[in-house]
FIROVEX-538600 format. One line per field, with one value per residue: x, y, z of N, C-alpha, C in turn; residue number from 1; residue in three letters. Coordinates in steps of 0.1 Angstrom, whole numbers, always signed. Atoms other than C-alpha are relative to their C-alpha. Layout:
n_u (X | ...) $
n_v (Y | ...) $
n_w (Z | ...) $
ca_u (X | ...) $
ca_v (Y | ...) $
ca_w (Z | ...) $
c_u (X | ...) $
c_v (Y | ...) $
c_w (Z | ...) $
i (NUM | ...) $
aa (Ala | ...) $
//
This chain:
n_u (+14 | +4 | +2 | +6 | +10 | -3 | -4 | +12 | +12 | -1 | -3 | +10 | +9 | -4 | -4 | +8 | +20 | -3 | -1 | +16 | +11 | +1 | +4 | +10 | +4 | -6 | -5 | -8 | -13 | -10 | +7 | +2 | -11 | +2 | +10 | -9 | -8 | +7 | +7 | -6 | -10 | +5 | -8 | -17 | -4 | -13 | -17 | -2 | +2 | -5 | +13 | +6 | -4 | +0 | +14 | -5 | -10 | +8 | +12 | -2 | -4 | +12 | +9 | -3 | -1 | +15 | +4 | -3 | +4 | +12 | +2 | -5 | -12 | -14 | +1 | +10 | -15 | -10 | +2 | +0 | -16 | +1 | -3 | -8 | -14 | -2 | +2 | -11 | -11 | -3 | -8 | -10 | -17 | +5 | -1 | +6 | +12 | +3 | -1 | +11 | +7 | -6 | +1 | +11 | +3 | -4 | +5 | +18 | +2 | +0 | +15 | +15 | +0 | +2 | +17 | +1 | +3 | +8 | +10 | +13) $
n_v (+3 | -11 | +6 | +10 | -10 | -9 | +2 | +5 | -10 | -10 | +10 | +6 | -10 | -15 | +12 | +7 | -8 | -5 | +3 | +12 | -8 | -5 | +10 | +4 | -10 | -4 | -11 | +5 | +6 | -13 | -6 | +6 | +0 | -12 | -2 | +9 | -9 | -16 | +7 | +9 | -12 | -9 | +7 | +2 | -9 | -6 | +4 | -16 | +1 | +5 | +10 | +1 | +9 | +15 | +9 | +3 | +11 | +15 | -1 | +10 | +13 | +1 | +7 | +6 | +8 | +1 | +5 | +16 | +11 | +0 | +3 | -12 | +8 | -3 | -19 | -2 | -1 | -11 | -7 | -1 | -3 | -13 | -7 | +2 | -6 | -13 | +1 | +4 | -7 | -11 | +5 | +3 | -10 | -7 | +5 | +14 | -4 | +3 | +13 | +10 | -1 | +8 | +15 | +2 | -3 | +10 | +10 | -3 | -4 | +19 | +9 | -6 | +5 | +17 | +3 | -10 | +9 | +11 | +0 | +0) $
n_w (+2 | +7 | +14 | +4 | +2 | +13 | +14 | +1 | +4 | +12 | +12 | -3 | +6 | +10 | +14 | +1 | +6 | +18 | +15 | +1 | +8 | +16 | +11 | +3 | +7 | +10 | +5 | +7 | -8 | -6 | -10 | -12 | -5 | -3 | -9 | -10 | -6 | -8 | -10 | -12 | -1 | -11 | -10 | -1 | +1 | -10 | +6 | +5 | +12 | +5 | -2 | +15 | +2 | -6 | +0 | +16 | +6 | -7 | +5 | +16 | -6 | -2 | +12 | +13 | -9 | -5 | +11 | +6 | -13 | -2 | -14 | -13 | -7 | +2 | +0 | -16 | -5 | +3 | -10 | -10 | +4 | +1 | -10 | -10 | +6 | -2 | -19 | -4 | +7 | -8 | -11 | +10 | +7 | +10 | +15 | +5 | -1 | +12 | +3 | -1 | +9 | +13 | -4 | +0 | +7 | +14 | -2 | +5 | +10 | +5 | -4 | +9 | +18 | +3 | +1 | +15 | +10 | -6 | -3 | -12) $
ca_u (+0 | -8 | +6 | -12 | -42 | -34 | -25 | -62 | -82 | -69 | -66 | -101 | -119 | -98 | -91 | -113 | -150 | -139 | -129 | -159 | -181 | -164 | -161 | -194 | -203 | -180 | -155 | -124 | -85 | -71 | -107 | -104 | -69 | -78 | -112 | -84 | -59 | -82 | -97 | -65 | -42 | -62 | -48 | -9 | -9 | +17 | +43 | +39 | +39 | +52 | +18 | +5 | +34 | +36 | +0 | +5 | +30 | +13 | -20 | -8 | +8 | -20 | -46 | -29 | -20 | -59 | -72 | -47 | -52 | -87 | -74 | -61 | -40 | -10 | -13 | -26 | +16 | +34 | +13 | +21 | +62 | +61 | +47 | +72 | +103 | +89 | +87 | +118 | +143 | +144 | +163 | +187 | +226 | +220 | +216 | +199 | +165 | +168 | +185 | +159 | +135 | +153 | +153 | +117 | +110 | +130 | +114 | +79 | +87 | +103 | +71 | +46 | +66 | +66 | +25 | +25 | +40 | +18 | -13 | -45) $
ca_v (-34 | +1 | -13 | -46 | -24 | +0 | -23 | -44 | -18 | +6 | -25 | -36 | -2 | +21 | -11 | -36 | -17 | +10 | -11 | -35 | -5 | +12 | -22 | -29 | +6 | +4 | +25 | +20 | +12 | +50 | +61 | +31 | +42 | +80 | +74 | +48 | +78 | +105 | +80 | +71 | +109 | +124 | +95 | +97 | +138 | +140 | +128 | +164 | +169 | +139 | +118 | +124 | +108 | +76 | +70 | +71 | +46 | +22 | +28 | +14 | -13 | -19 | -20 | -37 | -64 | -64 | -73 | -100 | -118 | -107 | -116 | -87 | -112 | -101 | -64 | -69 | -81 | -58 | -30 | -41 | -40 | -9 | +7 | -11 | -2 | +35 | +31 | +11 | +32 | +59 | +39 | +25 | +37 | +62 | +53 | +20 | +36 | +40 | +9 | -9 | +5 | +3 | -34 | -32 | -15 | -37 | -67 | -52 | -45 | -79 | -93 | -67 | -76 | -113 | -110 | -88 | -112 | -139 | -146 | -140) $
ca_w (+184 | +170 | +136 | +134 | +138 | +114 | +88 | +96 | +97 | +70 | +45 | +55 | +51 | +29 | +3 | +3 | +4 | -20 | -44 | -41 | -45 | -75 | -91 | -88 | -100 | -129 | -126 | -146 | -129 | -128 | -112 | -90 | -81 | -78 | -54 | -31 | -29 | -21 | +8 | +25 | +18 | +49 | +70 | +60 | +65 | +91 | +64 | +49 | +12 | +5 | +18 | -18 | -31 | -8 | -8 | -48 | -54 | -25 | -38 | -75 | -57 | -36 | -59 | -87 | -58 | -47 | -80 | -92 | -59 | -54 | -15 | +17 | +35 | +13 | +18 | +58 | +66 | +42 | +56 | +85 | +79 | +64 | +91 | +115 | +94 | +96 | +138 | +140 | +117 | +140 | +161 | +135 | +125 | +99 | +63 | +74 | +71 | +32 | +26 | +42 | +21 | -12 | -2 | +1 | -27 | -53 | -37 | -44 | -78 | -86 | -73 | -96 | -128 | -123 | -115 | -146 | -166 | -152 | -167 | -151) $
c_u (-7 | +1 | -7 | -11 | -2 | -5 | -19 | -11 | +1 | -4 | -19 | -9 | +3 | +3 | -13 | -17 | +1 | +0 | -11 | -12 | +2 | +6 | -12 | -9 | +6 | +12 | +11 | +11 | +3 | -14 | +1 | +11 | +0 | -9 | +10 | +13 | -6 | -6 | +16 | +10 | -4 | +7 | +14 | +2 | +11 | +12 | +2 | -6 | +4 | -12 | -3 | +7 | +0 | -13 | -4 | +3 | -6 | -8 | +3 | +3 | -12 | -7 | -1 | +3 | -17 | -5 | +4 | -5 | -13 | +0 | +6 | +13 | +16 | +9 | +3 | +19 | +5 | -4 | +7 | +19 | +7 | +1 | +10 | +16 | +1 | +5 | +13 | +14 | +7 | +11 | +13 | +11 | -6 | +4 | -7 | -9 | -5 | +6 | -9 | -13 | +1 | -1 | -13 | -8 | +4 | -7 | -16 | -1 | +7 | -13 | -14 | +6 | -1 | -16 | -1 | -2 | -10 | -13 | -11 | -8) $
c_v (+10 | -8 | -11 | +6 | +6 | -10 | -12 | +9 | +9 | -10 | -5 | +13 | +8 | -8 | -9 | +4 | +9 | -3 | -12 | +6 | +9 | -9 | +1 | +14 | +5 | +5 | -1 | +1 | +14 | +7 | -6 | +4 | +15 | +2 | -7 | +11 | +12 | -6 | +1 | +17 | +5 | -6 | +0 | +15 | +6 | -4 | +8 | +1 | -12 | -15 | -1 | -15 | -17 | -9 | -2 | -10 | -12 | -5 | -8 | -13 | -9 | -6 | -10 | -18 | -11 | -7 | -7 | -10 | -5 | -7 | +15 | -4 | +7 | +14 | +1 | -1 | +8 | +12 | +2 | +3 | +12 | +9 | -3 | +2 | +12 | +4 | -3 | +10 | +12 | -7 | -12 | +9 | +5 | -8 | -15 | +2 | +0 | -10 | -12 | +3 | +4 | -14 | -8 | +3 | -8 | -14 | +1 | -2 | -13 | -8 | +6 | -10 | -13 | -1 | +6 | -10 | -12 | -2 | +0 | -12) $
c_w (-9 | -17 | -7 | -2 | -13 | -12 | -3 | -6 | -14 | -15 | -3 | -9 | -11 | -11 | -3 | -2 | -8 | -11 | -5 | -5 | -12 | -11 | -5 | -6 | -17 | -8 | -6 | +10 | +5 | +8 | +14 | +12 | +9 | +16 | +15 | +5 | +5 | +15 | +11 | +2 | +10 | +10 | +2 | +3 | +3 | -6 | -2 | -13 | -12 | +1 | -14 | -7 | +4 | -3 | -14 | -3 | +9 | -3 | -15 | +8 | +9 | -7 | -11 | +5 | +3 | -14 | -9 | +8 | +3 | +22 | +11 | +6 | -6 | +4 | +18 | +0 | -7 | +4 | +12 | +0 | -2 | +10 | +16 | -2 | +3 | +14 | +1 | -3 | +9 | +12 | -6 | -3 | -9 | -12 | +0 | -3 | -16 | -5 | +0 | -11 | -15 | -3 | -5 | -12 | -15 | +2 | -4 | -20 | -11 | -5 | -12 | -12 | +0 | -4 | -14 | -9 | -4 | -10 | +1 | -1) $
i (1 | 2 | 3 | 4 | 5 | 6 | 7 | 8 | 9 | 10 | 11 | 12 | 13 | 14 | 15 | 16 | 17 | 18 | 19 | 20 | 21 | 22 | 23 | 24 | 25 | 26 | 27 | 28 | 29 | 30 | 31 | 32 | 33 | 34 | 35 | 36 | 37 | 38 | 39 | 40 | 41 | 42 | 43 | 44 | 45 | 46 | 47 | 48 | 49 | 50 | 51 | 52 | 53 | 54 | 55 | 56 | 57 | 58 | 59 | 60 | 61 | 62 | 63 | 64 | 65 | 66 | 67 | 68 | 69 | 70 | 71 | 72 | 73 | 74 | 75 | 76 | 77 | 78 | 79 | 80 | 81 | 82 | 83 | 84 | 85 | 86 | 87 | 88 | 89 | 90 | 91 | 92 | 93 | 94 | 95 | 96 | 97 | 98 | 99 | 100 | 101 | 102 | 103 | 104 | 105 | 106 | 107 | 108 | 109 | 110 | 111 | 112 | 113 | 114 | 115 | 116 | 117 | 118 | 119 | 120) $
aa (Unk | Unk | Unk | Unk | Unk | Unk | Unk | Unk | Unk | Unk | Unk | Unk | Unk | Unk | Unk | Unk | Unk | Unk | Unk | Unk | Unk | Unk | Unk | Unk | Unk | Unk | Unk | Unk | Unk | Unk | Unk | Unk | Unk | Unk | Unk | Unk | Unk | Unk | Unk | Unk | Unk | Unk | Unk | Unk | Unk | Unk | Unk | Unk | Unk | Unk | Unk | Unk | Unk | Unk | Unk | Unk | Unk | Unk | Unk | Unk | Unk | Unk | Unk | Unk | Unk | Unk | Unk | Unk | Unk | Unk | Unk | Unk | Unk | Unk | Unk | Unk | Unk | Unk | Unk | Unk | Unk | Unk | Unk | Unk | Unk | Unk | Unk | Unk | Unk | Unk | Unk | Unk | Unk | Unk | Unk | Unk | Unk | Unk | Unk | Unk | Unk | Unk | Unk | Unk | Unk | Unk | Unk | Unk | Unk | Unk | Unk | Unk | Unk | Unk | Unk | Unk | Unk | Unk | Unk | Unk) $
//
């Protein structure tokens, strides 16, 4: 339940109204991307030094997701996966923890360059 949560709420407040009010203020894609990772890096702390990183690479993906679509819904389940891969892995044979997210990660990036090419 925690992660259905999570992945509502965080997507809701830390995506969606951000980028609604530094659209409508102007602000250009790497500000939009900068003000969306300073918002959410307080929340991932307990990864360590490596929150920066994650909320980085999601945050592009994210955003760049948010603004082809202009919808949440797509974000709200992968969110949500994410954080149930992180939960579940622990309780996985070793080595399936970064496979699964290799998996996940080539699948994301499939999906950007296709939208990429796409478009708008």
């Amino acid at each position: 339940m925690w992660n259905l949560n999570a992945a509502l709420v965080e997507e809701t407040m830390l995506l969606a109204l951000p980028v609604a009010v530094v659209t409508r203020r102007g602000l250009t894609w790497p500000a939009q991307l900068t003000v969306l990772i300073l918002l959410r890096v307080p929340f991932h702390l307990y990864y360590g030094l490596g929150a920066t990183v994650m909320v980085s690479v999601r945050m592009t993906g994210w955003l760049f997701v948010y603004q082809r679509t202009g919808s949440l819904w797509p974000l709200m389940p992968a969110h949500f996966t994410l954080n149930s891969l992180q939960t579940t892995c622990a309780f996985l044979p070793p080595g399936t923890g970064p496979l699964l997210g290799a998996t996940a990660l080539m699948l994301a990036a499939v999906t950007a360059f296709r939208w990429a090419r796409q478009k708008p």
